[in-house]
N, C-alpha and C positions, 0 to 999 in steps of 0.2 A: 674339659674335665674328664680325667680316668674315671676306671671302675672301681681302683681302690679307692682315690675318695669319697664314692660315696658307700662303699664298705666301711667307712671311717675306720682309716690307719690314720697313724698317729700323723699327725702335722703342722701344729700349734705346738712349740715349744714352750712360748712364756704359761701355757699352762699345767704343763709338768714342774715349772720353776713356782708356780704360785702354788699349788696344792699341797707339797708338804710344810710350804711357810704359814698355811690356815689351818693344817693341820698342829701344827706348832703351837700355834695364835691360840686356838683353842683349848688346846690341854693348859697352855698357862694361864690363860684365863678362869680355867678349872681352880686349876690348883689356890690363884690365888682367892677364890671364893671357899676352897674349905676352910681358914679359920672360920669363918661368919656362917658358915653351910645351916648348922644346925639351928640358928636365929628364928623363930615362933612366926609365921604371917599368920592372917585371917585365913577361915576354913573357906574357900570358895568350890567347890566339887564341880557346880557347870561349869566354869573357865576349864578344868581339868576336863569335861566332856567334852568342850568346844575344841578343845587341844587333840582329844583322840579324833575327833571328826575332821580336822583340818588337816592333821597328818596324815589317816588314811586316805582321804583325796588327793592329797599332794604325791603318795605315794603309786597307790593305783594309778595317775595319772604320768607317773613318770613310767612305771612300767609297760603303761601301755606304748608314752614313745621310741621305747628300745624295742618295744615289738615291731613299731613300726623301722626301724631302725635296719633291726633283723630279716624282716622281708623284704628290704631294700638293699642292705648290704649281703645277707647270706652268712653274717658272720655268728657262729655259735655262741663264742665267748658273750657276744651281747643277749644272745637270748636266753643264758644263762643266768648274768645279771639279772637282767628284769623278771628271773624265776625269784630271786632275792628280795627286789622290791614288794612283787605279790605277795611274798613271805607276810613281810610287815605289813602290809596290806588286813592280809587276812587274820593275821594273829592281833591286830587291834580289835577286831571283832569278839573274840570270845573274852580277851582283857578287859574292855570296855563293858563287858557282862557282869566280868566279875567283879568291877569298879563299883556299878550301881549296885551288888549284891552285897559288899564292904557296905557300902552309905547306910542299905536299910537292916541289917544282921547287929550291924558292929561288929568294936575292934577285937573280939572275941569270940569271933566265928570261925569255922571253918577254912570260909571263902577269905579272910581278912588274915590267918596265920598262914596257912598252905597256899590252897590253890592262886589268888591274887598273885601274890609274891612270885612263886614260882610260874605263872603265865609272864609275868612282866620278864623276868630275867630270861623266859623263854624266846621273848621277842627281840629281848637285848643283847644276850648272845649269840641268836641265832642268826640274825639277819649279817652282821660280819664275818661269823663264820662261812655264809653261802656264800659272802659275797666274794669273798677271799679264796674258798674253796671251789667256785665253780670253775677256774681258770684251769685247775689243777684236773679237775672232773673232764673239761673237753681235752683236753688236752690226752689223760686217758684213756677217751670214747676209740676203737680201731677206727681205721680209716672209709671203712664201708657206711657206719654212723656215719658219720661226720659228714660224708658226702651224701648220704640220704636225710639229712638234714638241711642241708644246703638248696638239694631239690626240692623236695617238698617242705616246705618253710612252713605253709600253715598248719599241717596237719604238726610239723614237730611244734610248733608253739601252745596246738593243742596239746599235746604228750605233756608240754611243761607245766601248762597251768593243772593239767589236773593231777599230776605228780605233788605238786607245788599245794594245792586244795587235799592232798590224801595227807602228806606231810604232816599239814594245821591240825587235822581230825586228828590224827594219830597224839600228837602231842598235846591235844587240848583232851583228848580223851583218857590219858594215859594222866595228867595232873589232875583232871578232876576224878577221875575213876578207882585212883592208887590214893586217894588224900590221906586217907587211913594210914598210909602205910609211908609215904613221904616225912622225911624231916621236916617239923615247924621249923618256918624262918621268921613267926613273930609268935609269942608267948604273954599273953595280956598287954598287948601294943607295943612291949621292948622286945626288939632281936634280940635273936639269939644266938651261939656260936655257929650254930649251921646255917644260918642268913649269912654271918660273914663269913663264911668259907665258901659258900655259893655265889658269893658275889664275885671274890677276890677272883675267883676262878672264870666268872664273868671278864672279869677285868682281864684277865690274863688272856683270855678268848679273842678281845675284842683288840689289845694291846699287838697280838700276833698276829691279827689280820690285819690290821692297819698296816702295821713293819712289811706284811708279805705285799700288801696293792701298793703301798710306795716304791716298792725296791722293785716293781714290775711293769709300773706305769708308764715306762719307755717304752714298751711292747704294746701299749691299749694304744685303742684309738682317744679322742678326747671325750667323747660319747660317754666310756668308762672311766676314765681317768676321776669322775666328780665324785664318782661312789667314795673317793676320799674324803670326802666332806663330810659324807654321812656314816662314815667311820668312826672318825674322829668325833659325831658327835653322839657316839652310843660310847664311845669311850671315855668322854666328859659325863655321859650320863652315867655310868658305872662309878666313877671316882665320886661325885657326887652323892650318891646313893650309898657310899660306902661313907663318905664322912656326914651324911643325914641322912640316917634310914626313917625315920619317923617322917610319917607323912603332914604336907600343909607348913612344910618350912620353907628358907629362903632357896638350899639346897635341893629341894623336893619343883618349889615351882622353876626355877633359873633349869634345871635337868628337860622340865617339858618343855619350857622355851628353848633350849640349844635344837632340842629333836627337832621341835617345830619348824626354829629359822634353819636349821640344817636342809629338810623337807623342801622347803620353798627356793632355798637357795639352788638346788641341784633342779629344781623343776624348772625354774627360770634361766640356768642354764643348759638344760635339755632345748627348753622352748627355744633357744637365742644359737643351740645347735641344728634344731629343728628347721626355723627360718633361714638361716648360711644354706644347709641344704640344698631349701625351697629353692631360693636363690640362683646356687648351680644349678641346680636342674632347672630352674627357668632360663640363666642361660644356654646352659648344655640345648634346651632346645629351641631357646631363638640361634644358635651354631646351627641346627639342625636343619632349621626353619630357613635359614638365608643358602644353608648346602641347597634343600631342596630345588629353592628359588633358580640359583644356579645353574642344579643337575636339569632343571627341565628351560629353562634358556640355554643351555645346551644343548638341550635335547629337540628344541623347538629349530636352533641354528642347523644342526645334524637335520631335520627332518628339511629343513630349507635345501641345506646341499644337497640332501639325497635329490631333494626336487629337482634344482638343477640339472645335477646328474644324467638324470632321467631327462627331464628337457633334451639337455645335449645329446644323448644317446641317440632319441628321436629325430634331434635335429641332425644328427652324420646321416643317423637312417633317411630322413628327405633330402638328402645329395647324393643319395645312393637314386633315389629315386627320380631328384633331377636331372642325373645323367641319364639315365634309363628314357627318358620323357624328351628331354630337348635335344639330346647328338642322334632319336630317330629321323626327328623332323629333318635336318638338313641331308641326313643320310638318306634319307628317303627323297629329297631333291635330286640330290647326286646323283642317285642309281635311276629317277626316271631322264633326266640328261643324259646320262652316259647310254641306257637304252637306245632314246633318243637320235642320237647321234652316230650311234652303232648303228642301226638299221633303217631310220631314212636319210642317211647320209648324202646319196644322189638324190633325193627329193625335196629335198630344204635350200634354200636358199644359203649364200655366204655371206649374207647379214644374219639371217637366223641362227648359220652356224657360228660367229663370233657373238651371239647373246649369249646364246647355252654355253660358249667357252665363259665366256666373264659372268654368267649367270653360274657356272661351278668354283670359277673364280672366290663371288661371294661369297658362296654358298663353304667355302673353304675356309675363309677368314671369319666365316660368322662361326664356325667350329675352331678356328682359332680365341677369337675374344671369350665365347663360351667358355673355353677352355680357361684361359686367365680368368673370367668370376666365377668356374667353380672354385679352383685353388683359392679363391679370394674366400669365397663363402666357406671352404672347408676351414677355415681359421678364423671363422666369425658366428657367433652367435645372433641366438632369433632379436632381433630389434636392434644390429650391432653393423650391418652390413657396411663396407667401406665404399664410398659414393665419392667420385669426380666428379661434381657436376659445374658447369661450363655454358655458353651463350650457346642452343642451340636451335637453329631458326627452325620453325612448324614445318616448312614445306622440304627440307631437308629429309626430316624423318621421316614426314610421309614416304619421300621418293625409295628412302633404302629400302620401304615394306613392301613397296612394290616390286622392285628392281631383285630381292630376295623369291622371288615366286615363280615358281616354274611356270610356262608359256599357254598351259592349259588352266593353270589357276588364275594367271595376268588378265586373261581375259573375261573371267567372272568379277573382277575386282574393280572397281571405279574407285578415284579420287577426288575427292568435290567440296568445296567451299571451304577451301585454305585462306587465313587471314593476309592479306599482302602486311609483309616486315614482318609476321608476329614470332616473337621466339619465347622460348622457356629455360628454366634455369635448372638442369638436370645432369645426370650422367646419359652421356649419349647411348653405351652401351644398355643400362636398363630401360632407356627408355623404348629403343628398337626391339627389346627383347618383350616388352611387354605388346607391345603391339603388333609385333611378328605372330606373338602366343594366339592373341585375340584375332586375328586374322587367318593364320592357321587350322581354330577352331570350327569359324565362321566355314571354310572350305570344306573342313573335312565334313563336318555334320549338319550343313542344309546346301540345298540344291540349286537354289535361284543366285541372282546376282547379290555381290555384296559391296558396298558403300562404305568406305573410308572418308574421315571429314574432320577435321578442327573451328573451334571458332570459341572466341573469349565468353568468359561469363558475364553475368551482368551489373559485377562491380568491374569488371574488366584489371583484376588484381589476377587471376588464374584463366590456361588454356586448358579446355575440352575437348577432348581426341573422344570421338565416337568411332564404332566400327560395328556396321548394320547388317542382317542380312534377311533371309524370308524364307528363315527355317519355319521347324513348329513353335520355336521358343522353349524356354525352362519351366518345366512343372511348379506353380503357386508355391506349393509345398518347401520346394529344394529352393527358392530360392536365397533365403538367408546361409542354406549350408552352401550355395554355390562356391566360395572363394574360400573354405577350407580345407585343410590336408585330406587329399585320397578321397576327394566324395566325386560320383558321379550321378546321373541319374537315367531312371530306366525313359527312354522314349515311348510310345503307344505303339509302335510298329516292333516292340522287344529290343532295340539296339541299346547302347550305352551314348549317351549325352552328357555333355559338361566336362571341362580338359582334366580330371584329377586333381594333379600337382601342379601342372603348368597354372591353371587359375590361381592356386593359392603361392608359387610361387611370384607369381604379378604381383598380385597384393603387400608382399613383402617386399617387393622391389621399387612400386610405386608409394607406399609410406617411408621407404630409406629416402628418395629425393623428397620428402614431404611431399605428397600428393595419395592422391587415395582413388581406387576405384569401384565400380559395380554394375550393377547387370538392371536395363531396363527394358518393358516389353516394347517391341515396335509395334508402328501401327500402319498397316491393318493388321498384319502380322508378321513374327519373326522375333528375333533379338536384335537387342541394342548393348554390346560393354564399352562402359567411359572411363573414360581416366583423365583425372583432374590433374595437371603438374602447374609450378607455381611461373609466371610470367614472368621475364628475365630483367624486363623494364622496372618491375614492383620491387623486384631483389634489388635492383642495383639504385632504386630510389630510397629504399632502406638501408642500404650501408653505406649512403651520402648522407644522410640523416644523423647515423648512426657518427659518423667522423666527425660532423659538422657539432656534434653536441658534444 
């Protein structure tokens, strides 16, 4: 829904096609009631009261929906109109005065020749002429108006109504104040020439604004377009009133019935514009209401990638860091061999010197495989890691973590209570690399011996690689952060303990083979890291299982 719609521009065509045909309808229906106009009814004065009190509501009440109209759409021409309506609003009030003042005076008062008379054609004339003439009026206003209208809508609706309220006084005050001096339009209850020359002149009032709002109602919205109706039937009440001026005939009441169902008609089509509205604008903002839904699932999706994003970022930054962490370790093998080698040369043996040759050997292709899972891992996300895993027997992997250790580390190092046959169902490369890391650690950061060892659990579905040593162990504290990114912990003697990244690197390597690891206290003391991998016999009874069903 635009803005103009609910400025109400015109949009409803069959309602510019019906308007001048009721407007039609009505004048001949006028017309054909003056022969009989001047026909005698019964005196009833309250139904004539009830008729000004229903038309004043009916009117008041439309005015006030073009006000609301006005505040909503900004358009002046309407709040012109509904200056029109208030008109008639207000001028029923001092009519309505002078009606019960006729009842108890009689038809030989003052109030019953002048003022009367002339209040009613006031209300009859005048209310088409504003209504006809306001169009003309904004239209005149410069354009500084018009736009200071616009913006401040309430305050100019205030300007109108009491424009609209000084109007009434003036006019009310000027028929009753001047009565002396005004032409009678009744003379001991029969008009008189100046009755009909004030009427006809009514008529001609009312006749020309009719002609002006139909020949322009292509330009209103529909809002205004019904002011036709109540055109047309101040102009049925003119023609009536001209062919029965005497009051309590069939002429006299059929006039306050046209006003009245005029009234009602235009109120019930305001109300039935009013609700269309509602309508739009209730869906205009269930549109709004489903955008928003939208903008913020999108916005929730966007805050997902950003996360991502950010993951990943973090995650290149921990392969920045796994390089930094794992090509020292073998480098730092290298370079105590190559020492080694350089300078007890004549004092080693040449079995010792072909270890340390095929112990750099290793120590070369373990920086080669390295090499192949970083690249692997640099095109992998956290939980995504790319796994070959393969029948690899327990006592295998033990042998490479050993055979991987320099001559002064081999011999801090024991292998002990390896299952005979047991194997696991893994990637070879992660799984050396995790147990390399935990053995590594074990070397670097306590002093005694350390114990390497495998043996099933006690569903005998999963192998347990432990790797011991009789350090001081991990601080209570640290030990849930143990296996996260970049933590370490302070030892008692001020060093740093715990591998950083390398631990939380493990952890990620041993959940890609399904398996999992962590850190228990030795006893009496030291540390204990395990690492659970899934048994190669259980895999491969599972996917006989798995074929056979």
């Amino acid at each position: 829904m635009g803005p103009g719609n609910i400025a109400g521009r015109p949009e409803e065509a069959p309602i510019r096609r019906r308007l001048p045909v009721y407007a039609i309808a009505v004048v001949a229906v006028t017309l054909a009631l003056v022969p009989i106009a001047g026909y005698r009814l019964t005196v009833h004065p309250n139904l004539i009261i009830s008729f000004f009190v229903l038309m004043a509501s009916a009117d008041l009440l439309t005015a006030y929906l073009l006000v609301q109209q006005f505040l909503a759409g900004g358009r002046v021409a309407t709040l012109g109109l509904s200056s029109a309506y208030l008109y008639s609003t207000l001028m029923m009030a001092p009519y309505a005065v002078g009606f019960t003042r006729i009842q108890r005076l009689g038809s030989e008062s003052a109030w019953s020749e002048v003022c009367g008379p002339w209040l009613f054609l006031a209300l009859l004339g005048g209310f088409p002429a504003l209504a006809a003439a306001q169009q003309y009026l904004v239209a005149a206003l410069p354009g500084r108006l018009s736009e200071l209208a616009r913006t401040r809508r309430r305050a100019a609706a205030g300007i109108a109504a009491s424009s609209v309220l000084a109007l009434v006084v003036a006019v009310t005050g000027t028929v009753v104040g001047a009565a002396d001096r005004l032409p009678r339009l009744y003379l001991g209850g029969t008009p008189t020439v100046a009755c009909r020359w004030a009427v006809i002149a009514t008529l001609l009032v009312a006749a020309v604004s009719l002609l002006a709002v139909v020949r322009n109602s292509r330009h209103r919205p529909a809002v205004e377009q019904w002011v036709v109706v109540a055109i047309s039937a101040s102009l049925a009440t003119t023609i009536l009133f001209m062919a029965a001026p005497h009051r309590y005939t069939l002429g006299y009441y059929a006039a306050r019935i046209t006003l009245l169902v005029s009234s009602g008609v235009v109120l019930l089509a305001l109300l039935a514009e009013t609700a269309n509205l509602y309508r739009r604008l209730w869906a205009a903002h269930e549109d709004l209401d489903r955008a928003h839904r939208e903008l913020s699932h999108r916005a929730e999706h966007l805050a997902t990638v950003n996360r991502e994003l950010e993951a990943a970022g973090a995650w290149k930054s921990d392969i920045i860091a796994t390089l930094s962490h794992e090509i020292n370790q073998p480098l730092a093998v290298i370079s105590a061999y190559s020492e080694e080698l350089t300078h007890e040369w004549d004092t080693i043996t040449e079995e010792e010197r072909r270890a340390a040759v095929q112990a750099l050997g290793n120590r070369v292709n373990q920086l080669l495989d390295m090499a192949a899972h970083l690249l692997v891992l640099c095109h992998a996300e956290p939980g995504e890691l790319d796994t070959h895993p393969v029948v690899l027997p327990v006592e295998h992997a033990l042998t490479r973590v050993t055979d991987n250790l320099s001559k002064q580390a081999r011999s801090r190092v024991s292998v002990c209570d390896c299952p005979s046959g047991a194997a696991v169902w893994a990637d070879p490369v992660h799984t050396h690399e995790v147990l390399t890391n935990f053995v590594t650690n074990a070397v670097k950061y306590s002093p005694g011996d350390i114990r390497v060892s495998a043996a099933l659990d006690d569903t005998g579905h999963d192998v347990l690689f432990a790797v011991t040593d009789e350090g001081n162990g991990v601080p209570a504290d640290f030990v849930e952060h143990l296996f996260d990114r970049f933590t370490q912990a302070e030892q008692s003697s001020g060093g740093r303990t715990g591998a950083g990244f390398g631990l939380y690197l493990s952890r990620l390597l041993a959940e890609a083979n399904q398996g999992q690891v962590w850190y228990e206290d030795a006893v009496p003391h030291g540390s204990r890291f395990m690492l659970r991998l899934p048994s190669a016999e259980t895999v491969g009874a599972e996917t006989v299982g798995a074929e056979t069903r």
